[in-house]
N, C-alpha and C positions, 0 to 999 in steps of 0.2 A: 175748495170742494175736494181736492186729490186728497189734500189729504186729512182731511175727514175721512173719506171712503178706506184711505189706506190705516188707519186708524180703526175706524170702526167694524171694516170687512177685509181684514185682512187677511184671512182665509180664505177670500178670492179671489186674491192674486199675488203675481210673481214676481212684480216687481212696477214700481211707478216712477214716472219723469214728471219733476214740477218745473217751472220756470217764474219767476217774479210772483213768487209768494210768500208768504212769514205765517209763523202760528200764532194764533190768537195770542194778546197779551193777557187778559184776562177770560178766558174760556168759560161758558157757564158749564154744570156739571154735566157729563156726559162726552159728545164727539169733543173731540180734539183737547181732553182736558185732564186725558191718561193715556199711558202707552197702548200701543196695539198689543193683541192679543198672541200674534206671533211678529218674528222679526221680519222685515219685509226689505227688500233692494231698492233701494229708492238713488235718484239722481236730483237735483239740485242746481236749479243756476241763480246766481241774483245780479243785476246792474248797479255799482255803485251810483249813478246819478239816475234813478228811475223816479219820477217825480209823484208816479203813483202809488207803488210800494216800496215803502220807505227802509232802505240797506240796513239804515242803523235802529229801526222800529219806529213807531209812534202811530199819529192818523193816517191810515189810507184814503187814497184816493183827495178828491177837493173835502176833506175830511169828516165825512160819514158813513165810511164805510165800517168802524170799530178802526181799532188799534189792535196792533203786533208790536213783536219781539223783533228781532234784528233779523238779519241775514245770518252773521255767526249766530245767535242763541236756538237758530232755527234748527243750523245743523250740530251745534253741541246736544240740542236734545235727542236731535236720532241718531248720535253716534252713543247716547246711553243709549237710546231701545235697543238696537243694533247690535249690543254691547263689543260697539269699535273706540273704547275711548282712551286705551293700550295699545290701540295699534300704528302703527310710525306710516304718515300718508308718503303715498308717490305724489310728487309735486312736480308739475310743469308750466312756465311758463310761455305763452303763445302772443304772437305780435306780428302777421300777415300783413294787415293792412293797416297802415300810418293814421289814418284819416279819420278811423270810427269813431274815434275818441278814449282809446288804452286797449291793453291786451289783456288778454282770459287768463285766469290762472285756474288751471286745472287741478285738482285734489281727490286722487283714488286712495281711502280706506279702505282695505278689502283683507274681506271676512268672508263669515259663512252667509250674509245678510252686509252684501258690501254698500257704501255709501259714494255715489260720486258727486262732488260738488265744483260747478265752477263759479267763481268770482270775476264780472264783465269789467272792469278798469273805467270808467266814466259810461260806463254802458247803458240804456235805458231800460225801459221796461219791456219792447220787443224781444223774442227769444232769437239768440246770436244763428246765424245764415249767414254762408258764402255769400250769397244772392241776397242784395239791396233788395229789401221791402222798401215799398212808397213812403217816403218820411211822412211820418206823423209830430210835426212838433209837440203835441200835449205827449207824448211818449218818451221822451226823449232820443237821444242818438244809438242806435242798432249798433252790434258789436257782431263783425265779419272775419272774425277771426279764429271760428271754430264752429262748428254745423253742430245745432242744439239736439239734430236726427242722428246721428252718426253717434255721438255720448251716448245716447237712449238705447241706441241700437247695440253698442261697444258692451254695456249694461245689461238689457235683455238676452243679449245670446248667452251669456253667463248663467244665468238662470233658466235655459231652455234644458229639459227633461233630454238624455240621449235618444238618438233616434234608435 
């Protein structure tokens, strides 16, 4: 739904945070099936082992949800809208805690319409937090190795108007 909205109304906003989602793989015409109308700041996380949205694409969820594109093809396409696909990412790798199941790797594009994406290393479908959420095994294993608020946040001050 993010980003449909950011797609469709992108002229009403400044910038969007998705977590464990892909773009449609076959989009019918309309939302999600062209770029936005302007270029918009978006952030990005995906889980390599999220068992509901699928890193590398195909069916979502127990599979009826429709099909997507990848995790990468997700952010290769908004680094065309974006047009950041010239620009050489900051890359960082993070690994706090041992346990989660891999470390985030963080990837700042930045532009006039920057892109931040991070990749959760066997991460599941919950968005990464210091602070253990309740495991939900249909979700797979939470990645605590970097606050999914704190990206968004790092993101939107960037695009906040001077005071």
């Amino acid at each position: 739904m993010t980003f449909r909205y950011a797609i469709e109304r992108s002229n009403r906003v400044a910038g969007v945070a998705i977590s464990a989602a892909n773009l449609p793989a076959n989009p019918l015409p309309g939302p999600c099936s062209g770029p936005p109308s302007r270029v918009v700041p978006i952030l990005m996380q995906h889980g390599t082992a999220d068992p509901l949205m699928p890193y590398d694409g195909g069916p979502v969820g127990v599979g009826t949800g429709g099909r997507v594109i990848g995790a990468e093809g997700t952010r290769d396409r908004w680094l065309i809208y974006n047009g950041l696909t010239s620009v050489t990412p900051q890359t960082e790798t993070v690994e706090i805690d041992p346990n989660d199941g891999g470390s985030a790797v963080l990837v700042r594009y930045v532009g006039i319409a920057p892109l931040y994406w991070s990749r959760l290393n066997g991460g599941g479908h919950a968005s990464s937090s210091r602070v253990a959420l309740v495991s939900e095994p249909a979700f797979g294993p939470q990645n605590r190795d970097v606050e999914f608020a704190e990206l968004a946040w790092e993101l939107f001050r960037t695009q906040l108007p001077p005071a």
